[in-house]
TILUM-581825 format. One record per atom (N, C-alpha, C, CB): x, y, z. Coordinates in steps of 0.2 Angstrom, whole numbers, plus 2048, in hexadecimal, padded with zeros to 3 digits. Glycine has a CB too. Example, Ala and Ser with C-alpha at 12.3 -4.5 7.8 and 13.67 -1.06 7.14 Angstrom:
TILUM-581825
8427E482783E7EA8278427F08278397EA82D8407F58238447FB8248408008278467FD81D
This chain:
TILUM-581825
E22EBBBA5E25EBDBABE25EB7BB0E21EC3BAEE1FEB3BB0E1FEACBB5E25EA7BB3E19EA8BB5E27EA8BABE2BEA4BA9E32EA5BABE2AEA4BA2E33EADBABE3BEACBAFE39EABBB7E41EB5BAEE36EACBBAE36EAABC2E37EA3BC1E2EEACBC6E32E9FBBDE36E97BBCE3BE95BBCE36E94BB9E40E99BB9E44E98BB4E48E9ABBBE45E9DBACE48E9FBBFE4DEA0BC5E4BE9CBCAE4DEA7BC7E46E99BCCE46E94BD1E49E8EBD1E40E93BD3E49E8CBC8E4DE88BC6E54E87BC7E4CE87BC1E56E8FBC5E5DE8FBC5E5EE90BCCE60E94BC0E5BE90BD1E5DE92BD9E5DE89BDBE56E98BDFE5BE88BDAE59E80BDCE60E7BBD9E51E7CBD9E62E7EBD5E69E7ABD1E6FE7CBD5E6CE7BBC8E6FE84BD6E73E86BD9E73E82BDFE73E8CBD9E6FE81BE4E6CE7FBEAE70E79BE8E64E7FBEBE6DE76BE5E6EE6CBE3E77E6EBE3E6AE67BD8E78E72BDFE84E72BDAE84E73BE3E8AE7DBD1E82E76BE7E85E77BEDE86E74BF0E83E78BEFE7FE71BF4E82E6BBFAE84E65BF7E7CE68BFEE84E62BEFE86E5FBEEE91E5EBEDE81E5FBEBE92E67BECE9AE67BEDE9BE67BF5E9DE6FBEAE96E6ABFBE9AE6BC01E9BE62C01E95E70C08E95E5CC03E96E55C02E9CE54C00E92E53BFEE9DE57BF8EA5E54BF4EAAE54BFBEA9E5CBEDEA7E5BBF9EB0E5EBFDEB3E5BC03EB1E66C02EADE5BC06EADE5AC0DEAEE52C0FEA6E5DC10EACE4EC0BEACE46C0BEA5E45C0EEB2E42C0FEA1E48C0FE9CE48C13E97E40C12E98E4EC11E98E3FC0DE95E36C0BE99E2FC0EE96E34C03EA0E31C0FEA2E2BC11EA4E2DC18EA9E28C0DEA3E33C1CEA4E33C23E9DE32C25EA7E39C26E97E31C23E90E31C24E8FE28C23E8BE36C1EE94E25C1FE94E1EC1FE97E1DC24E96E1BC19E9EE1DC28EA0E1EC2CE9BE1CC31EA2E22C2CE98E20C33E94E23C39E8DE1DC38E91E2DC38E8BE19C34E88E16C34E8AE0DC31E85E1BC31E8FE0DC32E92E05C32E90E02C37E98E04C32E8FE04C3FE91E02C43E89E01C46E96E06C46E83E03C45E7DE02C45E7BDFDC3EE7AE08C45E7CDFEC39E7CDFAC36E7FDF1C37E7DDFEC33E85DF2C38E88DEAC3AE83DE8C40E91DEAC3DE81DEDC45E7CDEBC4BE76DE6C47E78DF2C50E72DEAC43E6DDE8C3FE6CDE3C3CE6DDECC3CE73DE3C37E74DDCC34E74DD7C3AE7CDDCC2FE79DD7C3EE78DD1C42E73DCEC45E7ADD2C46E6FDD5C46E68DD3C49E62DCFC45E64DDAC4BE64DD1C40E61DCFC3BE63DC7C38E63DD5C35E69DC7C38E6ADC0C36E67DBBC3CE74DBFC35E6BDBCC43E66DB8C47E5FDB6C46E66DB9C4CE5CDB9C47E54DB9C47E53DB4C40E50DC2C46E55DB6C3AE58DB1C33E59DABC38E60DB4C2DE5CDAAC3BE60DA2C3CE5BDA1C40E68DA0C3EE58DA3C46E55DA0C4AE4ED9EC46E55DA5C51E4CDA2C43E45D9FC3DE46D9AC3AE43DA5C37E4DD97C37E4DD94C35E51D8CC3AE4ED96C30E51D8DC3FE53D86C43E4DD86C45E59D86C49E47D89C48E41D89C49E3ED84C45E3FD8FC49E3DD87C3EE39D84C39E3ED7BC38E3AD8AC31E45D7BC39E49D75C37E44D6EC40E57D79C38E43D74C44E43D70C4AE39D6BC49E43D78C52E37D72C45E30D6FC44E30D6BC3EE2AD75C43E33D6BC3BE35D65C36E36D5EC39E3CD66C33E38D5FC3CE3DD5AC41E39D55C45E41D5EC46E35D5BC49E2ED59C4CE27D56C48E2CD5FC50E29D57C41E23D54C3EE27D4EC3BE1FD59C38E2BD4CC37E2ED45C35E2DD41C3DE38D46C32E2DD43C42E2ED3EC47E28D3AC49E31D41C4DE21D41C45E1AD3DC48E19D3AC43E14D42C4B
């Protein structure tokens, strides 16, 4: 008996999964969610890159400053 209860929680959890995974299909739900998130993201990267360059004109500057002593 515990074995079909398994057996049906399993099969409720696929159903579940074939589900939200057709409304996504249908709906495009992955590439309007990418969408919605380009625009933070491109923020991020930028933010990100600067800090990248300023660490390294930092590090180019203390270079710079030790060849001179």
């Amino acid at each position: 008996m515990i074995v079909l209860k398994i057996l049906g929680i399993v099969f409720m959890v696929l159903i579940v999964f074939f589900a939200v995974t057709f409304v996504i299909y249908f709906f495009n739900l992955d590439m309007k969610l990418m969408a919605l998130l380009i625009k933070p993201m491109t923020k991020y990267y930028d933010w990100s890159k600067a800090r990248r360059d300023a660490k390294k004109l930092k590090k180019r500057e203390m270079a710079k400053a030790e060849e001179k002593k």
